[in-house]
C-alpha positions in Angstrom: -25.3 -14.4 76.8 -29.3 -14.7 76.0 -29.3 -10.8 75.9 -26.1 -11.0 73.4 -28.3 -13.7 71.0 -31.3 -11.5 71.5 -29.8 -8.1 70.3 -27.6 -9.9 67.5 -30.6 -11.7 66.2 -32.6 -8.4 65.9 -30.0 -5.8 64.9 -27.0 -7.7 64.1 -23.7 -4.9 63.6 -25.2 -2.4 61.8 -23.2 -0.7 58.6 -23.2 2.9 60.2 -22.0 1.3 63.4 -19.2 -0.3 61.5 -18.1 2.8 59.8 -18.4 4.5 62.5 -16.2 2.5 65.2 -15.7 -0.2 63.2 -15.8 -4.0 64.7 -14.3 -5.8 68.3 -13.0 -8.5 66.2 -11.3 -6.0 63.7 -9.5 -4.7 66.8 -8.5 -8.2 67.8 -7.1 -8.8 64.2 -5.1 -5.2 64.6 -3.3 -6.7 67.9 -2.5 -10.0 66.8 -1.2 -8.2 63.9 1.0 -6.2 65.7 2.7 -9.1 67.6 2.8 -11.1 64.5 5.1 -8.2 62.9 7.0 -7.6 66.2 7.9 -11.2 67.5 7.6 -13.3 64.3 11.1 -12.7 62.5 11.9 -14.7 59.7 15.7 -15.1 61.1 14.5 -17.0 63.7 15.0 -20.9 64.0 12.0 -22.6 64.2 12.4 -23.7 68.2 12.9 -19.5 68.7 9.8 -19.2 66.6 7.4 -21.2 68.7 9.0 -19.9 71.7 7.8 -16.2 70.8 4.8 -17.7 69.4 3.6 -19.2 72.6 4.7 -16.0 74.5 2.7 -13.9 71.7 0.0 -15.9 71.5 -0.7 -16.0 75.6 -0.1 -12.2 75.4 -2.7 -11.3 72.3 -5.0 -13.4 75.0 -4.8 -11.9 78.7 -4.6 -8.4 77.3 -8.4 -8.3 75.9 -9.6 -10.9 78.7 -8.1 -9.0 81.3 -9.5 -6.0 79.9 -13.1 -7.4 80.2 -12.4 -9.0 83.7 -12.3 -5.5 85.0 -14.9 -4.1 82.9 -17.1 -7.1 84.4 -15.7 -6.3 87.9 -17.2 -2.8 88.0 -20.7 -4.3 87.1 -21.8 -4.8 90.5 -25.5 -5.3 90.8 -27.6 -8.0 89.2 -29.0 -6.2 86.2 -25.7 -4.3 85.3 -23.8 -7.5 85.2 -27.2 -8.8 83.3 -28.1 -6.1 80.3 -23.9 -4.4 80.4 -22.5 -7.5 79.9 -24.6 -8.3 77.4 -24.6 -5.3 75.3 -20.8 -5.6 75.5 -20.9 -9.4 74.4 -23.4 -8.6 71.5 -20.6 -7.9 68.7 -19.2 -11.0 69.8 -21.7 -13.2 68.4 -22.4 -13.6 64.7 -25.6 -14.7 65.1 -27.6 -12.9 62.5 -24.3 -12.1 60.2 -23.6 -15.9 59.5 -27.2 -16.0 58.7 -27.3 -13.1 56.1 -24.0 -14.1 54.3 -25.2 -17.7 54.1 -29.0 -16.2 52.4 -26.6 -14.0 50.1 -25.6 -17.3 48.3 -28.7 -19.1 49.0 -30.8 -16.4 47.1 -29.0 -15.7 43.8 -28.5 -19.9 43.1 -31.8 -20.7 43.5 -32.5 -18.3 40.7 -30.2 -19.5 38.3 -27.0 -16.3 39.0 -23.8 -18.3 39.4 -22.1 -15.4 38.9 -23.6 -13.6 42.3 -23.2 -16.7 43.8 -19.7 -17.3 43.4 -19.6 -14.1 44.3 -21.2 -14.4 47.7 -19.9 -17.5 48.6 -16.3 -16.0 48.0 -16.6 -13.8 51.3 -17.4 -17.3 53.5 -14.7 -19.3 52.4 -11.4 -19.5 51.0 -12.0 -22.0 48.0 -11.1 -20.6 44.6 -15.0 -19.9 43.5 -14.9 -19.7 39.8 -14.1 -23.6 40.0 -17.8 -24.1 42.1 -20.9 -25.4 39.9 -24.2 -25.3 41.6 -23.6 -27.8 43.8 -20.2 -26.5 44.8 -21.4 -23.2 46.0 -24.4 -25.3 48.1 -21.7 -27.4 49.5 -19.3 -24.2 50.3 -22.1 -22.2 52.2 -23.7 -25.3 54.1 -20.2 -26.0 55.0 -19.4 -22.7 56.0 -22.8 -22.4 58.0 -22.6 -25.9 59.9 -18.6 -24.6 60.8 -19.1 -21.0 61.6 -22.5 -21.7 64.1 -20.0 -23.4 66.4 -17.0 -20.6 65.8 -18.8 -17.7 65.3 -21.5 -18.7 67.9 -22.1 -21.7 70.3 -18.2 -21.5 71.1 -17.9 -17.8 72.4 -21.2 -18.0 74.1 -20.3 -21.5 75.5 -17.5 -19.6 77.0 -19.4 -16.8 77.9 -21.7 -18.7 79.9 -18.8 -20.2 81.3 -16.4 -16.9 82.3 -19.2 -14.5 82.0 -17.5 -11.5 79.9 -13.5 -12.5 80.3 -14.9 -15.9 78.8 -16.5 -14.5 75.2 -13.5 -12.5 74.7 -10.9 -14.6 75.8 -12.4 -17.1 73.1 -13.1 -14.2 70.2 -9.2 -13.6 71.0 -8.1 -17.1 70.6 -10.3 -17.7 67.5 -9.0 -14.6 65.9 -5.4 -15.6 66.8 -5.8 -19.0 65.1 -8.2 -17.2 61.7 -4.7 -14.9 61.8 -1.8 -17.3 62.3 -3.1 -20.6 63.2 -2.1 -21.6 59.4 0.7 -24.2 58.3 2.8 -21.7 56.3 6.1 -21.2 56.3 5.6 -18.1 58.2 3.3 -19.5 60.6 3.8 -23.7 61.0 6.1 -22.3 64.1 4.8 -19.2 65.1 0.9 -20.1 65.5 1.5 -23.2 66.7 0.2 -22.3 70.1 -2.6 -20.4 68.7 -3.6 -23.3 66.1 -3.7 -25.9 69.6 -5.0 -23.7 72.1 -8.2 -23.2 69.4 -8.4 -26.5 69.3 -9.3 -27.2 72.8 -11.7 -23.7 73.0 -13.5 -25.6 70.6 -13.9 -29.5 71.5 -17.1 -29.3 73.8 -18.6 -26.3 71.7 -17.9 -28.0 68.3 -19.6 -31.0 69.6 -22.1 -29.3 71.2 -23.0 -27.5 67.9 -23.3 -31.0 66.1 -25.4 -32.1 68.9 -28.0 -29.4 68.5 -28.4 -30.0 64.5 -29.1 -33.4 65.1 -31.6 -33.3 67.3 -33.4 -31.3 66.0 -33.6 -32.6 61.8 -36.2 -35.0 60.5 -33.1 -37.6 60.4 -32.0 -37.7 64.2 -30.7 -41.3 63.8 -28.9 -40.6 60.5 -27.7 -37.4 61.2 -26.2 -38.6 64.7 -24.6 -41.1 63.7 -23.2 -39.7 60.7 -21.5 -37.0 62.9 -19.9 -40.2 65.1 -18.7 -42.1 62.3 -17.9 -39.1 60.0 -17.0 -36.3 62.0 -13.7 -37.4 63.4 -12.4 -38.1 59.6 -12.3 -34.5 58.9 -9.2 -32.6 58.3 -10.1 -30.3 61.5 -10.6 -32.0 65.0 -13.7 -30.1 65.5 -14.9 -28.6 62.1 -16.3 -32.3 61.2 -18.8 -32.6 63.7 -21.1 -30.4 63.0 -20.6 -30.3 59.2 -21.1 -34.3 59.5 -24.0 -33.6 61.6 -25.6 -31.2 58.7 -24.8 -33.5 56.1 -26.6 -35.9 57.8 -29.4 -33.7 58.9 -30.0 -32.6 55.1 -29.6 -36.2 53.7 -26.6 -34.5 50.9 -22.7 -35.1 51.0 -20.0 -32.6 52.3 -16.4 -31.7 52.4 -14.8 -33.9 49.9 -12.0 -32.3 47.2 -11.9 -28.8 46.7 -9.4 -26.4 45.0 -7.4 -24.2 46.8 -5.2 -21.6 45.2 -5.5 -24.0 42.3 -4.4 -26.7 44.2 -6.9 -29.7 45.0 -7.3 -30.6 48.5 -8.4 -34.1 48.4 -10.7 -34.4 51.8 -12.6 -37.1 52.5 -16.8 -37.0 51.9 -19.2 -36.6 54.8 -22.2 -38.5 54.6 -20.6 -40.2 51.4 -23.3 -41.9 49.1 -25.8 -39.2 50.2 -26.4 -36.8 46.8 -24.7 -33.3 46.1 -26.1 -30.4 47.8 -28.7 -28.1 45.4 -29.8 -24.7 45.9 -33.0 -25.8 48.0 -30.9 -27.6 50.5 -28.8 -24.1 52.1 -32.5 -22.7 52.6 -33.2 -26.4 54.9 -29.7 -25.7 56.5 -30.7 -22.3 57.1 -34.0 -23.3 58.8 -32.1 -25.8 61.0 -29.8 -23.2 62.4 -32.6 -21.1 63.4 -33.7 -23.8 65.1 -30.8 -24.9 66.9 -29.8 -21.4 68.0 -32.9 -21.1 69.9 -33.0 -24.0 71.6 -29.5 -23.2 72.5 -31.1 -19.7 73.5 -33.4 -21.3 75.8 -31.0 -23.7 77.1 -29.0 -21.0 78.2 -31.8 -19.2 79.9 -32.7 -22.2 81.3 -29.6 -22.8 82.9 -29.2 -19.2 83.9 -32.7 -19.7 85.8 -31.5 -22.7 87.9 
């Protein structure tokens, strides 16, 4: 997993690459697509729904991790199992890519281009952008950053260091199955109920983990610890609020709160509520706190690797 962090961090998934072969997760979206079209029939109750939902769902999982226990089974040696393994589990980790979209926003607010902002911020998250002022869009990409470094990071390598190879996919399968149809729509309330739960426990430990790390490692450990206890488990997701409560408290600003979805407003509750609104200056200090905590994660792992 170290040798996954240390080839995303310097190369991330290059644009040629992509063109070229395109992306792991990409494939994972074009399976769970496939059974979502196949076993999810609108003329289904909704019992017969989560019924082929579950089945679906457990399916869209052992194919891939299966898949990579045998790969891993045919890495016999020390070093094979060591450097293979890793270069396999390297598009698996969006190390570097959470990093550059984040610095995409980060760049044109602080000089004054809400436009390229909005813009920017729009390929993170699903908020309607045109609605964001400056401290919207800060919000929407610290947000995004605190979230995704437990998703799109700590989580598949804290399976990964788990379940070796069979771990990180099993987990990028079960994250893309709940990105995919873990949603509360009338297509999918019954359908991706498995997938929407079965995310949710991949996730407790890492999500935790990931608020953890921030906090220990900001100027406000107290504040920032403690916000992620008291504030963390009042978020609409289980495990999202921890480490966005742990950031919020980290960076001394407010997060979540109401936002506007498909022109709807989604009243959330505040993290870190009192604190000010975020400002352009504050996603580079969130930035510089996730490069700290993913590498003392990094050495974390290598530490327990060593032992």
């Amino acid at each position: 997993m170290v040798v996954a962090m240390a080839i995303d961090a310097v190369f991330g998934w290059p644009e040629r690459l992509f063109r070229a072969i395109g992306h792991p997760v990409t494939w994972l979206g074009k399976l769970v697509h496939r059974v979502d079209v196949a076993c999810n029939r609108d003329s289904d109750p909704p019992t017969g729904r989560r019924a082929a939902g579950i089945a679906a769902t457990l399916l869209a999982i052992a194919l891939p991790t299966v898949l990579a226990w045998l790969v891993q089974s045919q890495l016999t040696t020390t070093w094979s199992r060591i450097l293979i393994a890793g270069i396999l589990a390297w598009p698996l980790v969006a190390l570097r890519s959470l990093h550059d979209h984040v610095s995409a926003v980060a760049q044109p607010l602080q000089s004054g281009d809400l436009g390229t902002a909005r813009t920017a911020v729009a390929q993170i998250v699903g908020r309607d952008p045109a609605a964001l002022d400056e401290a919207g869009i800060a919000r929407a990409a610290i947000e995004s950053l605190a979230e995704n470094a437990s998703d799109g990071v700590v989580a598949p390598l804290f399976w990964g260091a788990i379940l070796g190879l069979p771990g990180i996919v099993g987990y990028k399968a079960i994250n893309t199955l709940d990105s995919m149809i873990g949603h509360r729509t009338p297509r999918h309330e019954a359908f991706g109920w498995a997938a929407a739960r079965i995310d949710d426990v991949a996730n407790f430990f890492p999500a935790r983990l990931t608020g953890m790390l921030f906090a220990l490692l900001s100027g406000q450990r107290r504040v920032a610890m403690r916000r992620m206890i008291s504030d963390g488990p009042r978020h609409r997701s289980i495990n999202a609020g921890w480490p966005e409560a742990a950031m919020a408290g980290a960076l001394g600003v407010r997060l979540s709160g109401p936002r506007i979805y498909d022109g709807a407003v989604a009243d959330e509750p505040w993290l870190n509520a009192g604190a000010a609104d975020p400002r352009a200056a504050d996603i580079g200090d969130a930035l510089k706190l996730y490069r700290r905590a993913m590498l003392l994660f990094a050495v974390l792992l290598l530490v327990l690797a060593v032992v």
